[in-house]
C-alpha positions in Angstrom: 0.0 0.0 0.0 1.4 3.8 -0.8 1.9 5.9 1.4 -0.5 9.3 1.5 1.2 12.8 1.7 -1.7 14.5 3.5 -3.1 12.4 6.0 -4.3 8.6 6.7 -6.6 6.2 6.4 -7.3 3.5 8.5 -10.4 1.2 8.9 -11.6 0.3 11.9 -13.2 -2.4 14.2 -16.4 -1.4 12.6 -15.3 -2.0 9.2 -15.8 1.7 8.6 -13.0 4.0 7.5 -11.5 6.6 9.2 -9.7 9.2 7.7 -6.9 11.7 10.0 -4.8 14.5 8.9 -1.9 16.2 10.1 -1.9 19.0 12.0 1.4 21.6 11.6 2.8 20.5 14.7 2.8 17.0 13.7 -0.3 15.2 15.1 -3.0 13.9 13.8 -6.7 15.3 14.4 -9.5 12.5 12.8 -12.3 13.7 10.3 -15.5 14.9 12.3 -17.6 11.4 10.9 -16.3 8.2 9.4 -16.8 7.0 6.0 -18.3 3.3 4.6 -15.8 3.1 2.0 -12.2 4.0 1.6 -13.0 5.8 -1.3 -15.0 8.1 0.2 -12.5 8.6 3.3 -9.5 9.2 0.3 -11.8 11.9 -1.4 -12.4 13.8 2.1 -9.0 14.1 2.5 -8.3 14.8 -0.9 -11.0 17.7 -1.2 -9.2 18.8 2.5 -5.8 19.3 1.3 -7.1 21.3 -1.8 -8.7 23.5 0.9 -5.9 24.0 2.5 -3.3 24.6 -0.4 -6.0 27.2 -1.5 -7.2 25.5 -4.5 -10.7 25.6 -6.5 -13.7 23.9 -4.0 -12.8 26.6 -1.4 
């Protein structure tokens, strides 16, 4: 599996996915809900970092 830039993906206990990004200072702060595919947890993050970085969606 690749390794993301911007954040991480993990699946948890509930077979859900969670999806965390990384704060400036290092840590990791988790998306406010969880997702039912990775897809969908990739694309939050995704459409996040594009946020961030200023980009169109903003």
């Amino acid at each position: 599996m690749k390794k993301r830039r911007f954040g991480a993906i993990r699946q948890l206990p509930s077979k859900r996915w969670q999806a965390r990004r990384s704060l400036p200072d290092g840590s990791m702060v988790a998306a406010d809900r969880t997702f039912a595919t990775r897809a969908d947890a990739d694309r939050y993050l995704a459409e996040h970092e594009l946020r961030l970085r200023g980009g169109a969606g903003r």
